[in-house]
N, CA, C and O atoms as CSV, one atom per row, in Angstrom:
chain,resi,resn,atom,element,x,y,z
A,1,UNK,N,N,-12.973,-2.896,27.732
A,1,UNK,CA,C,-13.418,-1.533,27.902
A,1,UNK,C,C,-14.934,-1.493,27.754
A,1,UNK,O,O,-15.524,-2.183,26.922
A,2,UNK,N,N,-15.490,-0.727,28.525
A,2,UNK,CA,C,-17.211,-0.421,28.735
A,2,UNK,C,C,-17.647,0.236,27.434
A,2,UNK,O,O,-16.734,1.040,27.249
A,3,UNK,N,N,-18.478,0.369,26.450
A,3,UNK,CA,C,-18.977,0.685,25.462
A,3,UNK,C,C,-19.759,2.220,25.942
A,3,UNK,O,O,-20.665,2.493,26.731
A,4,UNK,N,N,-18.670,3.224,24.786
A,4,UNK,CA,C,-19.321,4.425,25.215
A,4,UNK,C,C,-20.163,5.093,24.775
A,4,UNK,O,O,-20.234,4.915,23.559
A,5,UNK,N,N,-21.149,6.078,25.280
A,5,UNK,CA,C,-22.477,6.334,24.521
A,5,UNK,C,C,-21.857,7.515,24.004
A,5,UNK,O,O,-20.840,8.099,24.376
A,6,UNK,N,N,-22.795,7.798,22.919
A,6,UNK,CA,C,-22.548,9.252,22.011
A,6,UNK,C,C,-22.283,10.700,23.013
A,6,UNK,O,O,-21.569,11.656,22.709
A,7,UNK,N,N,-23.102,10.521,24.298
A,7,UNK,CA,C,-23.032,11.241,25.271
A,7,UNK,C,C,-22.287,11.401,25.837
A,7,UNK,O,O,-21.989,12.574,26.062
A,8,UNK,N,N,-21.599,10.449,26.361
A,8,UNK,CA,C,-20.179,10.332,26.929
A,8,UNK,C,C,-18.394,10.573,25.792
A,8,UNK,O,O,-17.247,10.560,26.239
A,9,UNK,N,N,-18.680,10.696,24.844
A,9,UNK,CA,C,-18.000,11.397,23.895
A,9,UNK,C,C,-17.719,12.480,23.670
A,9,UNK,O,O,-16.594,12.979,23.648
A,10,UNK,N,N,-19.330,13.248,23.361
A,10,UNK,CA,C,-19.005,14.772,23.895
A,10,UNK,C,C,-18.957,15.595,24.634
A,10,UNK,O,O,-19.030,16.819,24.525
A,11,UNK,N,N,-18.773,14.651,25.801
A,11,UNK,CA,C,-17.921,15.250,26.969
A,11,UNK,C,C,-16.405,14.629,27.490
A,11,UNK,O,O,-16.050,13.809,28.337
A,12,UNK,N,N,-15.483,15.818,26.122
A,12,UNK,CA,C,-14.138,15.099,26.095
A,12,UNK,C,C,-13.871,16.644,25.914
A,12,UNK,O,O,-14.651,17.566,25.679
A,13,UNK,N,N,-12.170,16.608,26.148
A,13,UNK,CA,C,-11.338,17.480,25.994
A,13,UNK,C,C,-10.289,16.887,25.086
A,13,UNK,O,O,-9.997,15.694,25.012
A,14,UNK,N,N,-9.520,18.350,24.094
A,14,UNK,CA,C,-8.053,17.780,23.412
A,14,UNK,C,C,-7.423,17.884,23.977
A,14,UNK,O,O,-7.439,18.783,24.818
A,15,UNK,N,N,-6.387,16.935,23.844
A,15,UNK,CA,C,-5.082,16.904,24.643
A,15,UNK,C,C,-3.974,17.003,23.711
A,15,UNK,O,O,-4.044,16.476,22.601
A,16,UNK,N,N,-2.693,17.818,24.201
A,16,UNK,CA,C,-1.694,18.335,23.023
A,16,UNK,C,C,-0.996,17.047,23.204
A,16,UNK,O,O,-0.945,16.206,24.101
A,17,UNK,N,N,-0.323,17.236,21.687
A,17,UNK,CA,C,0.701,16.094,21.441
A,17,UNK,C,C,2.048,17.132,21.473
A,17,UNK,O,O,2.353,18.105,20.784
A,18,UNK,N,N,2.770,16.369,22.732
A,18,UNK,CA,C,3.975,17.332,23.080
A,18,UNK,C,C,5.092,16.765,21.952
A,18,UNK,O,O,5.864,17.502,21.338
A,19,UNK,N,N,5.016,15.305,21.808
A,19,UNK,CA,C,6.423,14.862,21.404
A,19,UNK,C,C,5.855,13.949,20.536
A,19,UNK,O,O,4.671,13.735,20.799
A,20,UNK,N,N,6.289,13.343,19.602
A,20,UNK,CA,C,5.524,12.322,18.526
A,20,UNK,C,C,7.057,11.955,17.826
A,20,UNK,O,O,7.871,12.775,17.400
A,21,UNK,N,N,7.168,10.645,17.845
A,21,UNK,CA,C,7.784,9.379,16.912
A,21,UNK,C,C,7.315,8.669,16.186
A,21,UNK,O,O,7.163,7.465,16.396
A,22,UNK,N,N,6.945,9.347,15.054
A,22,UNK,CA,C,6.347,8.625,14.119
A,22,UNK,C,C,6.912,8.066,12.900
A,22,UNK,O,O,7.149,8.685,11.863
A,23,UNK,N,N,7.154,6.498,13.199
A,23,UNK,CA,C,8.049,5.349,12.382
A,23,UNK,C,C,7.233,5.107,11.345
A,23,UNK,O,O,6.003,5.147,11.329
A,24,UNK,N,N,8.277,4.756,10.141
A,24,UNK,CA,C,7.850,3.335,9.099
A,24,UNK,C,C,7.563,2.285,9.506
A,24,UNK,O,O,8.308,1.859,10.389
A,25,UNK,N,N,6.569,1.528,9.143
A,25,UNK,CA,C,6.465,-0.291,9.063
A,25,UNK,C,C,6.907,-0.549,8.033
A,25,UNK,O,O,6.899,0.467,7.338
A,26,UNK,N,N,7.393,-1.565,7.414
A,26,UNK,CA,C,7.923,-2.211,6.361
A,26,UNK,C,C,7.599,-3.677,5.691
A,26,UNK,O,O,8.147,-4.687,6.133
A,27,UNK,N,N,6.991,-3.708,4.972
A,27,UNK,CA,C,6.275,-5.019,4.643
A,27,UNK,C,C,6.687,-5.429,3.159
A,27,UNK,O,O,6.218,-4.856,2.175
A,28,UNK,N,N,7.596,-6.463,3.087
A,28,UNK,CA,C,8.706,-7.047,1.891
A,28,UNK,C,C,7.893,-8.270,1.556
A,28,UNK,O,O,7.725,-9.245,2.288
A,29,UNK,N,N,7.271,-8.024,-0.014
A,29,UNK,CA,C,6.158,-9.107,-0.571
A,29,UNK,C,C,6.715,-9.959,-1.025
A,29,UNK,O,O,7.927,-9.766,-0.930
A,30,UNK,N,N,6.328,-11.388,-1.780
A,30,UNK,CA,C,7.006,-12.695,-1.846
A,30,UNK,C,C,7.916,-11.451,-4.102
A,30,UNK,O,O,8.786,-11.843,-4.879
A,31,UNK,N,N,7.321,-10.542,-4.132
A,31,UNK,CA,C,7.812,-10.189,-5.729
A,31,UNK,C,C,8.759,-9.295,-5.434
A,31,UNK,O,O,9.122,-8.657,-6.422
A,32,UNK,N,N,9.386,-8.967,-4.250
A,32,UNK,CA,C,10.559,-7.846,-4.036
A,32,UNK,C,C,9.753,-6.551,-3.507
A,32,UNK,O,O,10.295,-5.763,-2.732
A,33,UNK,N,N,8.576,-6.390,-3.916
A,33,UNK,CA,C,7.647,-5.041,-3.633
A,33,UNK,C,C,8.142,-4.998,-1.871
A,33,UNK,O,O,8.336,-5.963,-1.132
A,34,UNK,N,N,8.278,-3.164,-1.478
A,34,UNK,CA,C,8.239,-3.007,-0.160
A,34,UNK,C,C,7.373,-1.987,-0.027
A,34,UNK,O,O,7.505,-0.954,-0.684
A,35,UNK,N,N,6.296,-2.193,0.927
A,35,UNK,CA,C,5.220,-1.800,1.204
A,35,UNK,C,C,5.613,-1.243,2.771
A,35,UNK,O,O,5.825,-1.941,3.763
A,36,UNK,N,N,5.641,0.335,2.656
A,36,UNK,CA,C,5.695,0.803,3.781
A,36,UNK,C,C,4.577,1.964,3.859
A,36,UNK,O,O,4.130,2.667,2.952
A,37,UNK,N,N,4.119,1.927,5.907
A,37,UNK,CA,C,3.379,2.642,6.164
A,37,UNK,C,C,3.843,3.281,7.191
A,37,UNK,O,O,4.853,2.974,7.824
A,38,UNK,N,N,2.783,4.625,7.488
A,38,UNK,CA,C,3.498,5.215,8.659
A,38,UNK,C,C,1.936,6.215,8.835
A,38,UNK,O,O,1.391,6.926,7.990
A,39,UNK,N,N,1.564,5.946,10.146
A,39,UNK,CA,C,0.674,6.824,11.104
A,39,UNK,C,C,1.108,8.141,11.019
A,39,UNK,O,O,2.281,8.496,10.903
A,40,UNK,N,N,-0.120,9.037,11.095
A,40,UNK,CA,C,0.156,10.641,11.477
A,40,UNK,C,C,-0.856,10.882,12.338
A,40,UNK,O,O,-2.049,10.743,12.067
A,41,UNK,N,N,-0.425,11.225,13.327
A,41,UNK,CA,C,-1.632,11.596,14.401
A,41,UNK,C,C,-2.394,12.876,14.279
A,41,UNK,O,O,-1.675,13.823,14.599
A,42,UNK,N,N,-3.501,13.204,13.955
A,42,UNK,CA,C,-3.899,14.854,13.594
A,42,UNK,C,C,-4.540,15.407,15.359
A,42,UNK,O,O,-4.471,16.604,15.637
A,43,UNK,N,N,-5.208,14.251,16.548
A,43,UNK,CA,C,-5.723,14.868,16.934
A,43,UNK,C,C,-5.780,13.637,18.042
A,43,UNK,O,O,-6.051,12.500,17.655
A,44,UNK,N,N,-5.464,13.968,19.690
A,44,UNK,CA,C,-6.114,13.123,20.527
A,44,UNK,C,C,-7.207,13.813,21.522
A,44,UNK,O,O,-7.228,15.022,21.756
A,45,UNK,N,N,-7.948,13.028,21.972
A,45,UNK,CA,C,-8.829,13.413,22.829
A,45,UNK,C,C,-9.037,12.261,24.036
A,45,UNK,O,O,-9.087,11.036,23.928
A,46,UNK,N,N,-9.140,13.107,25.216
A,46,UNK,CA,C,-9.257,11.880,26.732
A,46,UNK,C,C,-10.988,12.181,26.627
A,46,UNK,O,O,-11.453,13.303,26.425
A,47,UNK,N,N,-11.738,11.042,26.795
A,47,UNK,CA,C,-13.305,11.014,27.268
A,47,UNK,C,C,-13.371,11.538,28.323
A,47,UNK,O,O,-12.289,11.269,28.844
A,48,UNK,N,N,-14.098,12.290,29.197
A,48,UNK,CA,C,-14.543,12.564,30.644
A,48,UNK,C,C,-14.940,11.715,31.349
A,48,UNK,O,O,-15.854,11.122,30.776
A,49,UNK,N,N,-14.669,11.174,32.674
A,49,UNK,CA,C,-15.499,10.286,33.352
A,49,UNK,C,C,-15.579,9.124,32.544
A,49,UNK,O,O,-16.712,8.671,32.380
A,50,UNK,N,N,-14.704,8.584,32.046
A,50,UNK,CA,C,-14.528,7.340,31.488
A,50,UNK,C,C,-13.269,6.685,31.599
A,50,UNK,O,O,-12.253,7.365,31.461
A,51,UNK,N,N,-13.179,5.404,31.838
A,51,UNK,CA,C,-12.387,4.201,32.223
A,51,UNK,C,C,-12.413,2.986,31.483
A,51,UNK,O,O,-13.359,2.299,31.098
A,52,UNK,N,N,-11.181,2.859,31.361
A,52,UNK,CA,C,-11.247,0.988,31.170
A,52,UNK,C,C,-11.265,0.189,32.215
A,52,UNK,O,O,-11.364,0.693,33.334
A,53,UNK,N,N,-11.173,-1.205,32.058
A,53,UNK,CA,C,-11.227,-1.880,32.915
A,53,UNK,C,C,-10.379,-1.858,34.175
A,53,UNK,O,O,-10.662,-1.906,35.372
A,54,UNK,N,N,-9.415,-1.784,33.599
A,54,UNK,CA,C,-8.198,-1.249,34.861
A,54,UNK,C,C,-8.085,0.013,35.423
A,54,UNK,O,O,-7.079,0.134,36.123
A,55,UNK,N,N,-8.741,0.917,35.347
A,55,UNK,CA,C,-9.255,2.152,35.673
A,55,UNK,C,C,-7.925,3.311,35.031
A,55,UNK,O,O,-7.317,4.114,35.739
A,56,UNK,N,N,-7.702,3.085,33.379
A,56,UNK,CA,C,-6.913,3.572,32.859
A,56,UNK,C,C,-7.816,4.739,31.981
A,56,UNK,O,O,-9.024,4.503,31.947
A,57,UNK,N,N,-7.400,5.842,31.343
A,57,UNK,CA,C,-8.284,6.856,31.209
A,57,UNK,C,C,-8.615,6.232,29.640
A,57,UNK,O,O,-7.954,5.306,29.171
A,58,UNK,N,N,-9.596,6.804,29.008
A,58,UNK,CA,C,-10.059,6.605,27.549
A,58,UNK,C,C,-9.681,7.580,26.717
A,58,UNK,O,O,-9.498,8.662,27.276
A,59,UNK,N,N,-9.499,7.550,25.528
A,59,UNK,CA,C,-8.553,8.668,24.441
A,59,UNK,C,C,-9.359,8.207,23.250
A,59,UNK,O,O,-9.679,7.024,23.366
A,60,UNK,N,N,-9.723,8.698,22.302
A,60,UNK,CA,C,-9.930,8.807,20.891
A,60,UNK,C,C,-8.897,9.699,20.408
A,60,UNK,O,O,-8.305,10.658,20.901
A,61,UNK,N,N,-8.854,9.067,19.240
A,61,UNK,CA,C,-7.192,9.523,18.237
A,61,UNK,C,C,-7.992,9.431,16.760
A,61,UNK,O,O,-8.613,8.476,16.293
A,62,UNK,N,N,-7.724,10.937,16.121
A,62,UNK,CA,C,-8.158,10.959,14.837
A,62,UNK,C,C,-6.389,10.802,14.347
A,62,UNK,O,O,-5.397,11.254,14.919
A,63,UNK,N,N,-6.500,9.927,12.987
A,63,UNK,CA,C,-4.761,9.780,12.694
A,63,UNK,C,C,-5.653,9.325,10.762
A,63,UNK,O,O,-6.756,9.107,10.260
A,64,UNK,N,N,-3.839,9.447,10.304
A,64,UNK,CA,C,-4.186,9.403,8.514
A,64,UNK,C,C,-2.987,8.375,8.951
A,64,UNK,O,O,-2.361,8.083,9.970
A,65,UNK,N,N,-3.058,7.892,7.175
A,65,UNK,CA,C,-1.913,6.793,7.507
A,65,UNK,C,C,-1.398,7.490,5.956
A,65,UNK,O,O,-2.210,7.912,5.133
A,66,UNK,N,N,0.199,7.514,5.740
A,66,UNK,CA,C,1.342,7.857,4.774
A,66,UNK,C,C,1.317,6.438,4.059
A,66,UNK,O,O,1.146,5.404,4.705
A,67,UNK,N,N,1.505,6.458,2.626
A,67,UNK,CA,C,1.693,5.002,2.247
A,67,UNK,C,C,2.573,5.352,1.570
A,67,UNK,O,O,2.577,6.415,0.948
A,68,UNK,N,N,3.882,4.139,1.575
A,68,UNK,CA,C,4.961,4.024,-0.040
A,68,UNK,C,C,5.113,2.876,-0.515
A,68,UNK,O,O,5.374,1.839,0.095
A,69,UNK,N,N,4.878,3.112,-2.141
A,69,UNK,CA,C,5.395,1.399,-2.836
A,69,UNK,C,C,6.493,1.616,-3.609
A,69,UNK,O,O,6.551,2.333,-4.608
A,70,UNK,N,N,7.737,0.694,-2.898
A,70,UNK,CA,C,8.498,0.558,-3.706
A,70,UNK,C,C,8.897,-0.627,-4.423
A,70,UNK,O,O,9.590,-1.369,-3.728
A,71,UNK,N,N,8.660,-1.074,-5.694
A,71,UNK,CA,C,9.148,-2.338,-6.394
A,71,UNK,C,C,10.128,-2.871,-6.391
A,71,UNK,O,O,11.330,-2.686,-6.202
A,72,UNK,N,N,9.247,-3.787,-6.701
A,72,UNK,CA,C,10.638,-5.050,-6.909
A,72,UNK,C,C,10.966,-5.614,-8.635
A,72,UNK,O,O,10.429,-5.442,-9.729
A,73,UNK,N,N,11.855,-6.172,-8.242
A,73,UNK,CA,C,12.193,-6.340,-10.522
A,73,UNK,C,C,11.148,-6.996,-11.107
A,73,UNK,O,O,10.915,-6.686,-12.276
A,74,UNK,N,N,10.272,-8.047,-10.452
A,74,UNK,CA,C,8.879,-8.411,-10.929
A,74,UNK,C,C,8.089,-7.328,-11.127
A,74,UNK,O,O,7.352,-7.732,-12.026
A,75,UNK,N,N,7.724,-6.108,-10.857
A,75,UNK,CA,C,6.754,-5.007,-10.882
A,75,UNK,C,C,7.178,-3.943,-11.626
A,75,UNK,O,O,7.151,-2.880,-11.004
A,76,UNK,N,N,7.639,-3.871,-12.980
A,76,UNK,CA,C,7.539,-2.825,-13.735
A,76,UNK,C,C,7.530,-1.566,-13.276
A,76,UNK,O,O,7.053,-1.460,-12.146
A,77,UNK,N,N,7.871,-0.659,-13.740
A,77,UNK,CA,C,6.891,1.120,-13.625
A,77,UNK,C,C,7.108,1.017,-12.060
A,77,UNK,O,O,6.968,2.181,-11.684
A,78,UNK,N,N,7.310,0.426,-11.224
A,78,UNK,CA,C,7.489,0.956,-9.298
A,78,UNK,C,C,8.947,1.062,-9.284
A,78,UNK,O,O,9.722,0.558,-10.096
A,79,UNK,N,N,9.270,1.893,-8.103
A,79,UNK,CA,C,10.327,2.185,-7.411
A,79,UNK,C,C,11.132,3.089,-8.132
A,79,UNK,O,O,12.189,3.495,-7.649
């Protein structure tokens, strides 16, 4: 993708998020701990007059990320 200038940024529009599936990841540590995350999307935006290489459109995505720890019998005080 072409490197975009500050200029070419703020000339973007939001675009609604009609439908959203937003999953757990799950990450099981060598102590039983399960470390899960999960994306929240707050906000997308398409750039104007901007492309990738394949002449696919450009988007900026403001997003938070959800975190959970749940323990394992090595980790005290979790889960």
């Amino acid at each position: 993708m072409n490197e975009l200038s500050i200029a070419a940024i703020s000339r973007s529009s939001e675009v609604e998020v009609l439908e959203a599936k937003e999953a757990w990841s799950e990450y099981r540590l060598a102590d039983g701990t399960v470390l899960r995350v999960k994306p929240i999307m707050i906000s997308v935006t398409r750039i104007e007059d901007a492309e990738t290489t394949t002449g696919e459109p450009v988007y900026t995505m403001k997003s938070t990320l959800i975190t959970d720890v749940r323990g394992g019998k090595s980790s005290p005080g979790l889960g």
